[in-house]
C-alpha positions as CSV (number, residue, x, y, z in Angstrom):
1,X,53.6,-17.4,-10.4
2,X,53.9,-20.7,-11.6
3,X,55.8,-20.3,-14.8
4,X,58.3,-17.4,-12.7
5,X,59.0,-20.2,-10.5
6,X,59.9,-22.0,-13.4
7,X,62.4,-19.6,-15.0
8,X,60.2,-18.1,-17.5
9,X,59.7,-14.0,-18.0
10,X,56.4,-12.9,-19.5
11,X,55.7,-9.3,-20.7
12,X,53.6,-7.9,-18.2
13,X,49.3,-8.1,-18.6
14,X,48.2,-4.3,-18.6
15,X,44.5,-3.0,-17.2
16,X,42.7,-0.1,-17.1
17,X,41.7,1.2,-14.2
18,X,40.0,4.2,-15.7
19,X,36.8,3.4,-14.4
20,X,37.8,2.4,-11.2
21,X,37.4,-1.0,-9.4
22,X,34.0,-2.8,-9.8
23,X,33.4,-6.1,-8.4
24,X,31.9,-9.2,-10.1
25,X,28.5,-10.6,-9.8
26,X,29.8,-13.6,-8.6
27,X,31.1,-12.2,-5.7
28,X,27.9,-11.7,-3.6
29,X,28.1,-12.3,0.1
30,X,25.1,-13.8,1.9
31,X,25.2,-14.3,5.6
32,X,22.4,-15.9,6.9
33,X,22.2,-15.6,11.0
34,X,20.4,-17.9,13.2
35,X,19.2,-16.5,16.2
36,X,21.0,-18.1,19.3
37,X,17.7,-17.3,21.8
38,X,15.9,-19.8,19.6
39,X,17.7,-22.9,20.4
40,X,17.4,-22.2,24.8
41,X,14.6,-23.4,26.6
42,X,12.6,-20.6,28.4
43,X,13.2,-20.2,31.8
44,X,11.0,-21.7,34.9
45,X,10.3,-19.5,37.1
46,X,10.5,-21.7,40.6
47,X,8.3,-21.2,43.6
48,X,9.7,-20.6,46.7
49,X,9.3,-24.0,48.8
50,X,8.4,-22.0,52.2
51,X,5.1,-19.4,51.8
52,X,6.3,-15.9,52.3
53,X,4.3,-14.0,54.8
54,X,3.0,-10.9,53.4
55,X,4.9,-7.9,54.2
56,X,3.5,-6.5,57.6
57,X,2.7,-2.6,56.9
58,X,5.0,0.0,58.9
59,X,3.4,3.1,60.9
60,X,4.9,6.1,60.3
61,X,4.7,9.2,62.3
């Protein structure tokens, strides 16, 4: 683009595409994911601060 810019005309660079498009080695994607539940402290589980009475049983007829 630089030398268009510039005012000069090139002949054109042909390819094959006969076999299609393959992609270089150097092209590799790694994506390495941390797991977000990692980094958070577990939860407490609090107490209630009043006892609970146990549930008195119902009579059914």
């Amino acid at each position: 683009a630089e030398e268009w810019f510039e005012g000069k005309n090139g002949e054109p660079i042909l390819i094959s595409l006969k076999h299609g498009y393959v992609p270089g080695k150097n092209r590799d994607l790694k994506v390495v994911k941390k797991n977000v539940l990692d980094n958070k402290a577990p939860k407490k589980v609090e107490e209630p601060a009043t006892p609970q009475k146990p549930a008195s049983p119902q009579l059914t007829r």
